[in-house]
C-alpha positions as CSV (number, residue, x, y, z in Angstrom):
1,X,5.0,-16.0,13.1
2,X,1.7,-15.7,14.6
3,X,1.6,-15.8,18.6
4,X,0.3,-19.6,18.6
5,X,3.5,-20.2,17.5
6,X,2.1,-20.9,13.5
7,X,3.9,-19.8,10.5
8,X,1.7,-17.0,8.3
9,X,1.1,-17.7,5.0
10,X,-0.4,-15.3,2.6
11,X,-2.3,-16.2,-0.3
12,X,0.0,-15.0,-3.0
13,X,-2.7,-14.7,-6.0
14,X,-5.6,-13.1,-3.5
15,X,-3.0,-10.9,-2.3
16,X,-1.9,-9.7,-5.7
17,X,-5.4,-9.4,-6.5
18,X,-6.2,-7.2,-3.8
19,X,-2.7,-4.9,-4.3
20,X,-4.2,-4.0,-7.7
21,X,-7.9,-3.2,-7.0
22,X,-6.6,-0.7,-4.7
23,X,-4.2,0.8,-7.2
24,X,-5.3,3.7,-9.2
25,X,-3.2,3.7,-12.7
26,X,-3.6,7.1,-14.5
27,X,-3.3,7.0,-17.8
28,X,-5.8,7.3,-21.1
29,X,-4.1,4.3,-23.1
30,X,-5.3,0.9,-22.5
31,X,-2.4,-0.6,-22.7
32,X,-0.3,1.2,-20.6
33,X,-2.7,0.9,-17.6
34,X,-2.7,-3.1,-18.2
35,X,1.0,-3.1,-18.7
36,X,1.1,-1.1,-15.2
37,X,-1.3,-2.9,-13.8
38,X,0.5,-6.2,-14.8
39,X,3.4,-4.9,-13.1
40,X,1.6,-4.5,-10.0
41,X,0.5,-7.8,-10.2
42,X,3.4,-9.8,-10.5
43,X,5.7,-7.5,-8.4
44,X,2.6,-8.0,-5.3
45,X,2.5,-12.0,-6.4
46,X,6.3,-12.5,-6.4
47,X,6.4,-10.1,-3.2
48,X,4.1,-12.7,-1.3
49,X,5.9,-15.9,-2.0
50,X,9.5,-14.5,-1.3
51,X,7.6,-13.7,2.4
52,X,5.9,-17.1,2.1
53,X,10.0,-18.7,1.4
54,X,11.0,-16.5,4.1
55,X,7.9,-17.3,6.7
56,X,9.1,-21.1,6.0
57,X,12.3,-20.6,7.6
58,X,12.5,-21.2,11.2
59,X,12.3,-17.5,12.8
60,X,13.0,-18.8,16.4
61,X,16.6,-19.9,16.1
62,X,17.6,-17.5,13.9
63,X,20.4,-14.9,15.3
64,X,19.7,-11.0,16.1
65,X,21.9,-10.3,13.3
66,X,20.4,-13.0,10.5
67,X,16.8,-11.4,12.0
68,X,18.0,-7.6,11.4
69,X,19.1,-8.5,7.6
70,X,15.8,-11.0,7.0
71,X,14.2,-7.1,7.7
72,X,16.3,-5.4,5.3
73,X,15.5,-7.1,3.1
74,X,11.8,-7.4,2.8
75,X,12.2,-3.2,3.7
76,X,13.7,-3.4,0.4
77,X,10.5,-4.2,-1.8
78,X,8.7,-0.9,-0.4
79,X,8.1,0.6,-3.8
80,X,6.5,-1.1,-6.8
81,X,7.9,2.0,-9.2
């Protein structure tokens, strides 16, 4: 939550969009740099509205405990490999 008190939202598509122009796949074949690069995409996409779905919820009555595994959680999608 922002400190106006407004839920963030991230643009899930211009977010994915950015994730893979900053991603440098290695590879010589064609395909496997758009198959990695579709990865990347989706995985950032998906990423953004699972923080969207979380975001939604309400953050300000939510337990230290149910706060702590909300964090875990998003900790968890770290690594796109």
């Amino acid at each position: 939550m922002d400190p106006q008190g407004k839920k963030m939202k991230i643009d899930a598509e211009k977010f994915a969009y950015a994730v893979i122009s900053s991603q440098n796949v290695e590879s010589d074949l064609p395909e496997e740099i758009a198959k990695n690069k579709l990865t990347i995409f989706l995985t950032s996409y998906w990423l953004a509205e699972r923080f969207n779905q979380l975001e939604a919820q309400s953050f300000e009555n939510m337990e230290r405990k149910d706060y702590e595994d909300l964090l875990l959680k998003l900790s968890r999608f770290r690594s796109f490999r």
